[in-house]
BAVEX-930963 format. One record per residue: chain; x, y, z of N, C-alpha, C in turn. Coordinates in steps of 0.1 Angstrom, whole numbers, plus 5000, padded with zeros to 4 digits. Layout:
N
  c  n_xx  n_yy  n_zz  ca_xx  ca_yy  ca_zz  c_xx  c_yy  c_zz
  A     X     Y     Z      X      Y      Z     X     Y     Z
...
! end
This chain:
247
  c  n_xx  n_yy  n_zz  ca_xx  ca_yy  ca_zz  c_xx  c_yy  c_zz
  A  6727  0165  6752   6728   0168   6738  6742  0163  6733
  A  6739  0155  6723   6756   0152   6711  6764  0165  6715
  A  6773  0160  6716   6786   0176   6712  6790  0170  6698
  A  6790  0182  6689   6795   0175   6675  6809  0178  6682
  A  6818  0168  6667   6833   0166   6670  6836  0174  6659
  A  6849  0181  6660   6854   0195   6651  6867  0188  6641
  A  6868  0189  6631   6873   0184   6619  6886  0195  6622
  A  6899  0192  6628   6909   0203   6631  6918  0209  6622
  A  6914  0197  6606   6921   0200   6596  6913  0214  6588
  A  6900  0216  6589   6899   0226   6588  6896  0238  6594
  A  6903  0233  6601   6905   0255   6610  6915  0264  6600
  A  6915  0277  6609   6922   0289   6602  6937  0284  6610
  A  6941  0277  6617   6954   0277   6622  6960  0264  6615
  A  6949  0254  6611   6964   0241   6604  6967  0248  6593
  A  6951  0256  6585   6958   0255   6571  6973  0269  6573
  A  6969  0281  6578   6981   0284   6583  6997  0280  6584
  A  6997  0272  6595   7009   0260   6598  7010  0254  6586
  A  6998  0250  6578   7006   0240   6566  7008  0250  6558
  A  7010  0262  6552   7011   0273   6544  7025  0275  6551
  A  7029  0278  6564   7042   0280   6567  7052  0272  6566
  A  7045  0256  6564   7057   0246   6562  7062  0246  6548
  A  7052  0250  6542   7054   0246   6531  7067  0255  6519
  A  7062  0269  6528   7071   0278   6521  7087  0277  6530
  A  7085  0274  6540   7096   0267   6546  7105  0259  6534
  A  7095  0246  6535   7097   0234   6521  7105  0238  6509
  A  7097  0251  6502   7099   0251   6494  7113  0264  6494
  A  7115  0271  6502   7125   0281   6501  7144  0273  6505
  A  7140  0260  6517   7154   0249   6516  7154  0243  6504
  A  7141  0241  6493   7147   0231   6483  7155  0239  6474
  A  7147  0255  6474   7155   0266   6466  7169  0274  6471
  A  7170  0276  6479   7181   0279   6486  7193  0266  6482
  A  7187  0251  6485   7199   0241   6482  7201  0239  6466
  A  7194  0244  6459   7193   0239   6449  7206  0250  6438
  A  7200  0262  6448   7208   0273   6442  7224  0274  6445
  A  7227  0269  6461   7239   0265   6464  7247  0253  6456
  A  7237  0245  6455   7245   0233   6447  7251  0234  6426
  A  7242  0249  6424   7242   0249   6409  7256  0265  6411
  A  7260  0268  6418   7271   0279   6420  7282  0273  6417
  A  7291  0267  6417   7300   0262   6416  7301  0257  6395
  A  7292  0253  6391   7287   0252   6378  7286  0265  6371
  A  7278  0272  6378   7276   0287   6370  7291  0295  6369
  A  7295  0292  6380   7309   0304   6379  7319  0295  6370
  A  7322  0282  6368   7327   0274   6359  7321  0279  6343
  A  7315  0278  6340   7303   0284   6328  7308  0298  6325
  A  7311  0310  6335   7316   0325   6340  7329  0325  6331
  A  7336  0314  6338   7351   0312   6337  7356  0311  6323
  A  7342  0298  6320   7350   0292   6306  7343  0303  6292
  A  7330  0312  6296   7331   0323   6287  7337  0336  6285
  A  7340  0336  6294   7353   0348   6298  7365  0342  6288
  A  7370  0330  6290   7380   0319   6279  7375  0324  6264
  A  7363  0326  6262   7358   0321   6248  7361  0338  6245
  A  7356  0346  6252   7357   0359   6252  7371  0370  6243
  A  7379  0364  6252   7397   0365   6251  7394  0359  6238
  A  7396  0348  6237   7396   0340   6225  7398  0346  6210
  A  7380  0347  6211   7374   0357   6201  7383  0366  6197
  A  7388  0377  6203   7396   0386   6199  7407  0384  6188
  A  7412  0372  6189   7423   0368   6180  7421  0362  6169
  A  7403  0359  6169   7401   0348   6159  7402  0335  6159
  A  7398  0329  6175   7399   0315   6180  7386  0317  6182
  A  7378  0304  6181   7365   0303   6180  7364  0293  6188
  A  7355  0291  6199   7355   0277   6206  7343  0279  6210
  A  7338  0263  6216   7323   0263   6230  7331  0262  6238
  A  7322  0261  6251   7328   0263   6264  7334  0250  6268
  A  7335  0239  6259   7338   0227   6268  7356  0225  6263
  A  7358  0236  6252   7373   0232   6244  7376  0247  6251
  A  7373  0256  6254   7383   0273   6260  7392  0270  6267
  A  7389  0265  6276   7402   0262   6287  7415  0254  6279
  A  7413  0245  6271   7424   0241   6263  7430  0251  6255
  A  7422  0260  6243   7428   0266   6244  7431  0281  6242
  A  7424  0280  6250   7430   0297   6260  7448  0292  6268
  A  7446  0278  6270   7462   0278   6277  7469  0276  6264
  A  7467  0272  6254   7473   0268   6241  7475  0289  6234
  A  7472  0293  6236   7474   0307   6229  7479  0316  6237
  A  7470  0314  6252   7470   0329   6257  7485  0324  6267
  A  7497  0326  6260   7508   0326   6271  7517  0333  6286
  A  7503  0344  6284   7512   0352   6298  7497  0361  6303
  A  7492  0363  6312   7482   0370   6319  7488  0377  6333
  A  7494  0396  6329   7503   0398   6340  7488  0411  6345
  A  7491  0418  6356   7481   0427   6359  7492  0438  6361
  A  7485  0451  6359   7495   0459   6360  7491  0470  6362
  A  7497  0483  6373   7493   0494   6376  7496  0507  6369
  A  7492  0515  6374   7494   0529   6366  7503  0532  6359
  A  7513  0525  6365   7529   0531   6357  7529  0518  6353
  A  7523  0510  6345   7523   0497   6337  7537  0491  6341
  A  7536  0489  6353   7545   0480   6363  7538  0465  6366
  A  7545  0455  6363   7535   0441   6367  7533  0443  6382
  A  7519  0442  6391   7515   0438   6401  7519  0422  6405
  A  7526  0419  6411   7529   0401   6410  7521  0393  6418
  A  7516  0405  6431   7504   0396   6438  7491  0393  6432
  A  7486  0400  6419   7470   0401   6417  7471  0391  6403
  A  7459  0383  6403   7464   0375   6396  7453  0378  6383
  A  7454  0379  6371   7448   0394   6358  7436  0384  6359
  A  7435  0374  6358   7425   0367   6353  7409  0369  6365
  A  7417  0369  6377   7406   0372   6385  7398  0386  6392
  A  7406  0398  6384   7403   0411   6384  7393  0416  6382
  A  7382  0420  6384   7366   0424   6382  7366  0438  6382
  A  7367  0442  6371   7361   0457   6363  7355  0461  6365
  A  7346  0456  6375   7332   0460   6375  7333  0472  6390
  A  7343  0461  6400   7348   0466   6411  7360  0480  6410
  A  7368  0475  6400   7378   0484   6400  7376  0493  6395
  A  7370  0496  6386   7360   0514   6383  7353  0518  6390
  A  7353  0514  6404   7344   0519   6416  7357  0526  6423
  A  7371  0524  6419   7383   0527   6426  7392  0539  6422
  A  7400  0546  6430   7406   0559   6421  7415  0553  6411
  A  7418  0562  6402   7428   0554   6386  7445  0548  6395
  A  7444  0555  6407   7454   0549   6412  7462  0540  6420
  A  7447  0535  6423   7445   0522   6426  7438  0510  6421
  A  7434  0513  6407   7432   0502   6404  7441  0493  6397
  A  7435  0479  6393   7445   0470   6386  7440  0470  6371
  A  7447  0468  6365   7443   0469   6350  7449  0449  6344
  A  7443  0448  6343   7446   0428   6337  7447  0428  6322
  A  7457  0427  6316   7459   0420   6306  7467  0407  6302
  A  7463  0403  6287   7463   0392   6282  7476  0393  6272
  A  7481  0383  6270   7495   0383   6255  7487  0369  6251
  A  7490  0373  6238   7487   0357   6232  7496  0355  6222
  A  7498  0343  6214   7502   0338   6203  7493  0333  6195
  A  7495  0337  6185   7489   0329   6178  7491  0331  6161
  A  7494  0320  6157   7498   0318   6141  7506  0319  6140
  A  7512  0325  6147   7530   0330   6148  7531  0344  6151
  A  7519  0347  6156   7519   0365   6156  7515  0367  6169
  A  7524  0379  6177   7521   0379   6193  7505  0392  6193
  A  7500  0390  6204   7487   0404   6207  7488  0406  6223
  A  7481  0411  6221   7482   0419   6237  7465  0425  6234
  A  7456  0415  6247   7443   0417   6251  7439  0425  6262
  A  7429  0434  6261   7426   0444   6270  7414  0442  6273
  A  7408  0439  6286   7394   0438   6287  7392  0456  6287
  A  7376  0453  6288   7371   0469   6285  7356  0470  6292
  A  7353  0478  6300   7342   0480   6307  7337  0496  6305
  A  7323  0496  6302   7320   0510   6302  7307  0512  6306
  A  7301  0522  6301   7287   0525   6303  7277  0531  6288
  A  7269  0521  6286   7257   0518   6278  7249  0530  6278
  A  7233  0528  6273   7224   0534   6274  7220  0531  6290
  A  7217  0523  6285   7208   0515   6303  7216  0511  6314
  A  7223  0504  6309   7234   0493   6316  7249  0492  6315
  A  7260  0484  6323   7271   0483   6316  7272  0475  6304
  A  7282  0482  6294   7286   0476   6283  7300  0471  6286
  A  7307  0458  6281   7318   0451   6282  7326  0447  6275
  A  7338  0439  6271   7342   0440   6263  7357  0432  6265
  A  7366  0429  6253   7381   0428   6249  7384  0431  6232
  A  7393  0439  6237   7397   0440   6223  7416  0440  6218
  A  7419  0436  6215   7435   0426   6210  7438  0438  6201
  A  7452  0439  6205   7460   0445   6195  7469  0439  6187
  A  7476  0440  6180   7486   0437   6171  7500  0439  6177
  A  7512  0433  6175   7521   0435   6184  7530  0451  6179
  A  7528  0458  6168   7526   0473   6170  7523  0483  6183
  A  7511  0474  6186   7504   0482   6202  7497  0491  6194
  A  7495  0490  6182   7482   0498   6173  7474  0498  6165
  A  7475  0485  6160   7465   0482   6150  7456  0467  6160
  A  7443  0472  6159   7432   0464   6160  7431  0448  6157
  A  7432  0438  6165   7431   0426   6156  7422  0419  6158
  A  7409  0424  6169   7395   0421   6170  7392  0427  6181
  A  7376  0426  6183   7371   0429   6193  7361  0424  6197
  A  7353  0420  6209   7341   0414   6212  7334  0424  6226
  A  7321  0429  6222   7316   0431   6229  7304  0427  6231
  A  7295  0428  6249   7288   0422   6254  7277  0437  6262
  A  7267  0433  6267   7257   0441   6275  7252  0434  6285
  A  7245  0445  6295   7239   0439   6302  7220  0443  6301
  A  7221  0453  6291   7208   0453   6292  7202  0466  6280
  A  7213  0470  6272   7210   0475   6261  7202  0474  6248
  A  7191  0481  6242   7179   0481   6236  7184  0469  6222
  A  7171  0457  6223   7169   0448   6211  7171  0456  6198
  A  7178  0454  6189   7181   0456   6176  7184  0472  6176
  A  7187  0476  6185   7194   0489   6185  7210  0491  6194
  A  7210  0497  6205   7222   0497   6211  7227  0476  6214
  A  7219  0463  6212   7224   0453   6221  7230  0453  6202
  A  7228  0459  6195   7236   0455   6181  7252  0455  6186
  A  7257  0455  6194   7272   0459   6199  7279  0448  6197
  A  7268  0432  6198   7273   0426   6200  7272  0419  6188
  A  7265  0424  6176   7270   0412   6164  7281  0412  6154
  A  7282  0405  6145   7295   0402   6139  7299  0412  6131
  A  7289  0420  6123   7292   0429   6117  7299  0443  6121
  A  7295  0441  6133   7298   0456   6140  7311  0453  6150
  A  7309  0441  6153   7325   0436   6159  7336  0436  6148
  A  7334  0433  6136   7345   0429   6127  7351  0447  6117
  A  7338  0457  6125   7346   0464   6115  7356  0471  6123
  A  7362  0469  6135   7368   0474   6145  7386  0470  6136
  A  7382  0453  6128   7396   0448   6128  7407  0460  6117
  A  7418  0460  6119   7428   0467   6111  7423  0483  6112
  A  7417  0484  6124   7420   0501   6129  7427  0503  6134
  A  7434  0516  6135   7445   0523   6145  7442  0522  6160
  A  7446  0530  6172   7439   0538   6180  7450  0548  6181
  A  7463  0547  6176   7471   0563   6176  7465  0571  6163
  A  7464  0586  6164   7462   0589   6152  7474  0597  6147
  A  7474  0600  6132   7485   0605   6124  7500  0612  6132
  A  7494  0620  6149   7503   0624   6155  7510  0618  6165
  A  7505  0603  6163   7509   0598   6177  7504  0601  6190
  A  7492  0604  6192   7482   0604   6203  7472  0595  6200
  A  7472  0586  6214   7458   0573   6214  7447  0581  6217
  A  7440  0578  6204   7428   0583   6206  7413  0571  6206
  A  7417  0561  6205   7412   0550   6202  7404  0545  6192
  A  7390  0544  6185   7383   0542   6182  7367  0549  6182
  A  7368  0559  6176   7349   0564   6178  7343  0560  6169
  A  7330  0554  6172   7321   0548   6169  7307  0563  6162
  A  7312  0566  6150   7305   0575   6144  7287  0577  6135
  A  7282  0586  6134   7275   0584   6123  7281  0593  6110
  A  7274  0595  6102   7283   0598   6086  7287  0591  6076
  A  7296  0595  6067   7298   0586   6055  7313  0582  6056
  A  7314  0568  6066   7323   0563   6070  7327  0551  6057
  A  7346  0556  6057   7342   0544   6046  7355  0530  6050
  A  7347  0520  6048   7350   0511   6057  7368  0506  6055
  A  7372  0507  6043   7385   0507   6037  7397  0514  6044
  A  7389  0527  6050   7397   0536   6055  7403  0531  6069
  A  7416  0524  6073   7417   0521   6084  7427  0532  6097
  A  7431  0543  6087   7436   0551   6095  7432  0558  6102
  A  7416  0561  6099   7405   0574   6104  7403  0571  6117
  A  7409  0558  6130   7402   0560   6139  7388  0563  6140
  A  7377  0556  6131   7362   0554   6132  7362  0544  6128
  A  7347  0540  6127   7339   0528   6131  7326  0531  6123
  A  7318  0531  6117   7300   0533   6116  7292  0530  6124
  A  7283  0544  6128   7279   0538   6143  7268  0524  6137
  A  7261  0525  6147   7248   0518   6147  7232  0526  6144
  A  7222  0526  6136   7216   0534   6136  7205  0534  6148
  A  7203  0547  6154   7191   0548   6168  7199  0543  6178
  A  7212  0547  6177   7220   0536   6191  7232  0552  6195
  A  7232  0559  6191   7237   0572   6194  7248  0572  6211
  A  7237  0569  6216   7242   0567   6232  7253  0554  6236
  A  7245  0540  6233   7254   0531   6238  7266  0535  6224
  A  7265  0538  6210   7279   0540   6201  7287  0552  6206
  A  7288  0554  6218   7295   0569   6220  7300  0562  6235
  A  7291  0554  6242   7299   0543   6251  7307  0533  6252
  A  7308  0527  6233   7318   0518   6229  7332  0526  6229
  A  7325  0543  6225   7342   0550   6216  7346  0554  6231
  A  7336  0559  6243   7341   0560   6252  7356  0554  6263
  A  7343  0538  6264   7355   0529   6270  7366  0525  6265
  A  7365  0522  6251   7378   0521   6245  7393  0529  6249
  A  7386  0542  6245   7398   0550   6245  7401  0550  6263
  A  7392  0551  6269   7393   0553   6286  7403  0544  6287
  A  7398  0530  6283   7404   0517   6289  7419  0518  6285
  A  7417  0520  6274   7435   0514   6263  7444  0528  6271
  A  7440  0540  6271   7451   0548   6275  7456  0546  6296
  A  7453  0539  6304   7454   0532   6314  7467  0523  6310
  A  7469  0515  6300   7478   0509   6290  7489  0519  6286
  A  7487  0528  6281   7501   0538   6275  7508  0536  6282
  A  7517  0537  6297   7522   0532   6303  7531  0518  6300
  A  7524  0514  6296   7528   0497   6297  7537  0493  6283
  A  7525  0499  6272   7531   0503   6258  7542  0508  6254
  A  7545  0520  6262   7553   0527   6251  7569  0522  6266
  A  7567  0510  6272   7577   0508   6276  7578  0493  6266
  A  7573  0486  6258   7569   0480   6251  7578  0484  6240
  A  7572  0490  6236   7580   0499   6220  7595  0504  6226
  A  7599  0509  6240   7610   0509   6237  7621  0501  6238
  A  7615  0487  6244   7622   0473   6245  7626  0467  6230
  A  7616  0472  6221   7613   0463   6206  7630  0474  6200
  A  7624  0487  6199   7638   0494   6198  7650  0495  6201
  A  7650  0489  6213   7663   0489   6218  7669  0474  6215
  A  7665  0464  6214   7666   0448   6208  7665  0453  6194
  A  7660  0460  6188   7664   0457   6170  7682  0458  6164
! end
């Protein structure tokens, strides 16, 4: 009798084997593809982080002009600990907030920014907090007082469309500008981000108007603010008493 001959390409074991190569195939082209685009992405990190700072002062750039200037404005980036002492080993720019609020207040580093600009000195404070959902982010520049507001920009990572991610439009960033954060007695109280009949003229009230249906992440903006900036008092009121003792 004929022995029929067996077609090997279709058994249960090539297609197998070729199902294993392939994801093989396909997980080195993604794995290289991913390694080769890292170095780009954190460049991209770098240069919006630039734009970020920026913003606060009223410099407007894309990512291809930040690095120019961010070194054109921002003239000094020191990091500094509890007792607003410069750290000289840590370098501010590469500090991750994200990490150092996993840390006791007494060990972490706090990174700020000085800038110039127009002829007017600021002092930038990044700012990290907690959202509805997610973390909420941030810088916000002071005036060389160390008290009045000269911008602010914040960011999310996953706070509700046209409700809490409103944190981050221009409207609600710009009414931050020409607020306090000492109030009438000289205690930092920062910024709370209220509901009521807030009236926007008023720049000594230490408020803001919140956002409407955003209750939670506006109570996380007034949160981090004040958290963040008084870590700073330290650093300030040795600040103020350099300006006084030079007048």
């Amino acid at each position: 009798m004929e022995e029929k001959s067996v077609n090997k390409t279709n058994t249960n074991g090539y297609t197998f084997l070729f199902a294993v190569i392939m994801v093989l195939v396909v997980a080195s082209v993604l794995a290289f593809t991913a390694t080769s685009l890292q170095p780009i992405q954190k460049e991209n990190v770098r240069q919006e982080k630039m734009q970020s700072i920026l913003a606060t002062i009223g410099v407007e750039t894309d990512r291809a002009g930040a690095e120019e200037l961010y070194n054109q404005y921002i003239t000094k980036a020191v990091t500094l600990d509890e007792n607003g002492d410069v750290k000289e080993d840590v370098d501010a720019f590469m500090v991750d907030l994200a990490k150092e609020l996993k840390r006791p207040v007494e060990e972490q580093s706090y990174p700020l920014y000085v800038a110039n600009y127009e002829g007017s000195k600021y002092y930038i404070v990044p700012l990290r907090g907690n959202g509805l959902w997610n973390a909420i982010f941030g810088y916000i520049s002071l005036k060389d007082d160390v008290n009045t507001i000269k911008g602010a920009t914040f960011d999310h990572l996953g706070e509700t469309p046209g409700l809490g991610a409103e944190i981050t439009k221009e409207w609600f960033k710009e009414s931050f500008a020409n607020e306090k954060i000492f109030d009438e007695s000289g205690n930092l109280v920062g910024v709370s981000v209220v509901k009521g009949d807030i009236d926007p003229s008023d720049k000594d009230d230490n408020k803001v108007d919140a956002i409407s249906g955003a209750t939670i992440t506006g109570d996380g903006v007034s949160d981090m603010i004040s958290e963040r900036l008084k870590r700073y008092l330290p650093y300030f009121k040795q600040q103020t008493e350099i300006k006084v003792a030079t007048r």
